[in-house]
N, C-alpha and C positions, 0 to 999 in steps of 0.2 A: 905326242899329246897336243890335242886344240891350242891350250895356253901357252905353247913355244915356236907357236908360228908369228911373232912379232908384229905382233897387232897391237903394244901395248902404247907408243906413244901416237897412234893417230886418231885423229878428233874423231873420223866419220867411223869408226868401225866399235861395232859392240861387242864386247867379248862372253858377255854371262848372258843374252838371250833366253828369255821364255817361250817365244813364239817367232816363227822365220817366217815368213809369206813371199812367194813367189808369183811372180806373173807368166807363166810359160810360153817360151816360143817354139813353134817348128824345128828349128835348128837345134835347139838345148834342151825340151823338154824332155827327152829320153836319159839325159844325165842328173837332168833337175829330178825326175823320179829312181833313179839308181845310184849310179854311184855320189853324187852331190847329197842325197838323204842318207848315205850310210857313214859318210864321212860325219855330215851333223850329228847324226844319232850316239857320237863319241862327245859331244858337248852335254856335261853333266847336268848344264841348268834350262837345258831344252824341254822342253813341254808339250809342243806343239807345232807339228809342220803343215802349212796350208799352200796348197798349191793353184792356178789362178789361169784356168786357159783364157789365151787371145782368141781365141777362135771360135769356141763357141759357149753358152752358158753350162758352166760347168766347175765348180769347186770338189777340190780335196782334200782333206783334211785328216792327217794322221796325231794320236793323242796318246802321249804315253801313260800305263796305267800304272798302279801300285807293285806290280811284278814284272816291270820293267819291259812289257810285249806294248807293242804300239797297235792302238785299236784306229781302223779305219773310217771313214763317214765319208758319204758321195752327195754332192748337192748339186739338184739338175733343175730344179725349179725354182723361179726366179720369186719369188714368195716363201720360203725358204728361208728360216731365220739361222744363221751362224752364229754360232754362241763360240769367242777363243774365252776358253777359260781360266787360262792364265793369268789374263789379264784382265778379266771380268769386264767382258765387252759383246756386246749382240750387234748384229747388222743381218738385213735382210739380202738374199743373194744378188737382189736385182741392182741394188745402191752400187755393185763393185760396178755394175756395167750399163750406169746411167749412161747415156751420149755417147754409147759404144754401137757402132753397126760393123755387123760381121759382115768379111769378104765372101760371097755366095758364089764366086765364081772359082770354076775346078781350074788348078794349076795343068 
C-alpha cells in the first residue's frame, strides 16, 4: 500500500495528494503516462493527474469521477483554460509555457 513506503518522516514529500502534475520528458514520459499513473491511481486521496509536455504545447489531465473510472481531457490551445478541481484553481494553458521556446530542431 502507498502509505508504507516511508515517506512519513520527510519534510519534502506529500502523502495524501489531491492533484500530482508532472512536467514530461522524452526519456520518462512513457512511464510518467503508464506504469508511474497506475501506481498513483492506488493513492486513495488522488483526484487529479496532470501531465505537462516539455516539448510542445500540450496538457493532460486525467480526473477521477464518482465511480471511480478516470475521465480524460486534452489541452492543445494555449487559450485554453485548466480548471484542477481539486484544488479550485484555473490557469490558462499558455501561463504554464510563458518564456518557454520549443527545441524545433529533429534529433
Amino acid at each position: 500500500m502507498w502509505k508504507d513506503r516511508n515517506f512519513r518522516n520527510k519534510q519534502n514529500v506529500v502523502t495524501n495528494p489531491s492533484v500530482l502534475i508532472e512536467v514530461l520528458s522524452k526519456s520518462t514520459q512513457d512511464y510518467d503516462r503508464g506504469g508511474k499513473f497506475k501506481l498513483y491511481r492506488d493513492i486513495p486521496s488522488l483526484k487529479e493527474y496532470i501531465l505537462i509536455s516539455s516539448f510542445q504545447t500540450q496538457l493532460k489531465k486525467y480526473e477521477t469521477q464518482q465511480d471511480g473510472k478516470w475521465l480524460f481531457q486534452e489541452h492543445k490551445s494555449e487559450n485554453e483554460l485548466l480548471k484542477i478541481t481539486s484544488i479550485d484553481f484555473e490557469i490558462l494553458v499558455k501561463d504554464f509555457y510563458r518564456n518557454v521556446i520549443f527545441d524545433t530542431t529533429e534529433e
